[in-house]
C-alpha positions, 0 to 999 in steps of 0.5 A, a space after each residue: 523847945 515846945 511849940 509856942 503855944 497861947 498861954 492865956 486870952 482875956 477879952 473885953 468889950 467897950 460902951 452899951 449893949 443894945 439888943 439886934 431890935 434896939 439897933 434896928 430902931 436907931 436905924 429908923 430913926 435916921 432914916 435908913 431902913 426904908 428897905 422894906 427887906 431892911 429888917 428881915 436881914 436883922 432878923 436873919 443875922 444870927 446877931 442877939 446883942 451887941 456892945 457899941 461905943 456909939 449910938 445912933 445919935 452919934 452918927 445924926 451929923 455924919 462924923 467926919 472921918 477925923 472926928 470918928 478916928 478922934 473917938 477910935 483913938 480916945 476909946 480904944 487906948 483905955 480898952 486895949 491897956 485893960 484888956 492886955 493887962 487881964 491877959 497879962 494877969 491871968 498868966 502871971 506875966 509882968 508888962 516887962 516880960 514881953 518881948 513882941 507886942 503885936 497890934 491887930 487893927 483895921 478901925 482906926 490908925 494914927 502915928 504914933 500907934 497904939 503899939 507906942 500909946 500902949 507900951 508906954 501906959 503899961 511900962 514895957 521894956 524901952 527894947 520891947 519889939 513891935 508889929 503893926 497888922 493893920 487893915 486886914 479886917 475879919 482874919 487879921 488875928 491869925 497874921 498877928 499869931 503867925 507874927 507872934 509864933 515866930 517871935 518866941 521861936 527866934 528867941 528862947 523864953 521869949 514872950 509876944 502879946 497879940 491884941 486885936 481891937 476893933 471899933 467897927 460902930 464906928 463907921 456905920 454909914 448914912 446910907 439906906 442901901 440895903 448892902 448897908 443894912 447887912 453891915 449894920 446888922 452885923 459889926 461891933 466893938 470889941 477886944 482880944 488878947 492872946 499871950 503867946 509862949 512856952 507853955 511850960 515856962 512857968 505860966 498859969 494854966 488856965 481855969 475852965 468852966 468846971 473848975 479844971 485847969 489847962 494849958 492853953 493850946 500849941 500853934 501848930 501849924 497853920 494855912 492861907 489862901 487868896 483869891 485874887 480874882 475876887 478883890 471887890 466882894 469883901 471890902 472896907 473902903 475910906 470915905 470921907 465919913 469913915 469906912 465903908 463896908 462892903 460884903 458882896 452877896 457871892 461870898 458865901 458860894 465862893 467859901 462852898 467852893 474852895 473851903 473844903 480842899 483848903 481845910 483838908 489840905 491843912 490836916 492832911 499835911 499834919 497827917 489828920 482828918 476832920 474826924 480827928 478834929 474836936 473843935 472848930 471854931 470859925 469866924 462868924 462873919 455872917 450867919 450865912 456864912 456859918 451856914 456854908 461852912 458847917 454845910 461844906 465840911 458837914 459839921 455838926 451843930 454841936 461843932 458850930 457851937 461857938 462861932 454862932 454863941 459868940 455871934 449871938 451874944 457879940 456880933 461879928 468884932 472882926 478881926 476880935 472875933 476868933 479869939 472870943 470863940 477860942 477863948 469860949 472853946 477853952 472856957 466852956 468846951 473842955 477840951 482834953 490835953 492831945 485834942 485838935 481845934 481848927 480856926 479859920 476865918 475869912 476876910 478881904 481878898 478873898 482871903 482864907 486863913 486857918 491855924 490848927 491847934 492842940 491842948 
């Protein structure tokens, strides 16, 4: 059998979207961006637009952590059945095809899960297995894939869906700090969804912007690295009204120090280098952070393409994220059958994850 490969990707986005000014100003109106360096950090973020299933009137009562767990669950369940059933649809797949359902989540939990509340809603298999990857943050996507990789392996034929949905609005704090300020400006709402198969099993290809059709990407191999002498410089903390989100200014020189020799590792082992790579796709979890990548393994605008697009146009959905810049790639970029793409993204931890595909 081939290697799994992602069939197809739909994505979707919840509630309004509100332009980077228009957020800022729902800020000031609660009082917290007293900072005067408050919104040159907007302005700085790399963030144009994003889709938020609240505003700032939401949070004028400081919500409870019950009552905006509440509004997780009633908003993400309709969003993760409709974004599943375009990811189904777009590769000629029924609900009772699958075999894996995999839930990718750090915004919101509840027993029974949204891996029950969905199957059930879609009319999935009663024997239908399921993975939950919760609280991992901005990387979780690629445990999901590596879960759902190793479930159409074990199974000939088989098929796994990988749905990551993230309400992050939700947990916007009350606080005028300007750590604050930098998760404010940068978090949304969205959802992804990758079905994982044989790529020759009879699946739609998948269209691209000029009309071609292709067959989505293998999973070819994939890398992680942890560090674990930095566990409070990204993190995402329960209170009592939500999470709190905490993104340590050291980040970015701690990915200049390490990225390099752990995305070449990955290639090297796959007998590659850079060069034989045509698209990067990397989480965007700052603009900052972009910045010391593309600086780090000396990419090219044109590379980093994607990832600030999607920044611009999306903001940072956290573990979402890395599936709409795929599914950009794949859209848009055109690539050929036999070209590379590396993902990576970055997380709590710190943690470092990369896959590396092919057409």
């Amino acid at each position: 059998m081939s290697s799994p490969a992602i069939v197809s990707i739909a994505t979707h986005v919840p509630g309004e979207r509100y332009s980077q000014d228009e957020i800022f100003e729902q800020m000031h109106a609660l009082k917290l961006t007293g900072d005067p360096r408050a919104r040159k950090v907007f302005e700085k973020a790399g963030v144009g637009y994003r889709h938020a299933i609240v505003n700032g009137d939401y949070f004028a009562a400081n919500p409870t952590t019950e009552a905006r767990n509440a509004c997780y669950l009633s908003t993400a369940i309709p969003l993760g059945e409709e974004t599943i059933r375009r990811c189904l649809d777009a590769a000629g797949c029924d609900p009772t095809e699958v075999d894996d359902l995999i839930i990718v989540s750090c915004t919101g939990i509840d027993t029974p899960g949204l891996d029950l509340r969905l199957a059930g809603r879609l009319g999935m298999r009663p024997d239908l297995r399921r993975t939950g990857v919760l609280g991992m943050g901005c990387y979780a996507a690629f445990p999901g894939l590596l879960r759902a990789r190793e479930a159409v392996r074990a199974r000939q034929g088989g098929v796994a869906l990988v749905l990551t949905l993230e309400l992050c609005s939700l947990h916007m704090q009350l606080d005028d700090s300007l750590e604050n300020m930098v998760s404010a400006a940068l978090f949304a709402d969205g959802a992804a969804a990758a079905l994982i198969g044989d790529r020759d099993n009879g699946f739609r290809p998948q269209p691209t912007a000029n009309g071609a059709l292709l067959k989505g990407p293998r999973l070819v191999d994939a890398a992680t690295h942890c560090d674990y002498t930095t566990l409070e410089h990204m993190a995402f903390r329960l209170t009592d009204h939500g999470f709190q989100m905490r993104l340590s200014a050291y980040v970015p020189d701690l990915l200049a120090a390490q990225i390099s020799g752990f995305i070449d590792g990955l290639l090297a082992r796959n007998g590659l280098s850079r060069g034989d790579v045509g698209f990067w796709g990397v989480h965007p979890g700052s603009g900052k952070i972009l910045d010391y990548v593309q600086e780090q393994l000396a990419l090219a605008d044109e590379q980093m393409r994607y990832s600030r697009e999607v920044l611009h146009d999306y903001g940072n959905m956290s573990s979402a994220t890395i599936l709409f810049i795929l599914d950009a790639i794949q859209r848009q970029g055109q690539p050929q059958p036999g070209d590379y793409g590396m993902l990576m993204a970055f997380g709590p931890g710190l943690t470092m994850e990369s896959m590396l595909v092919q057409w």
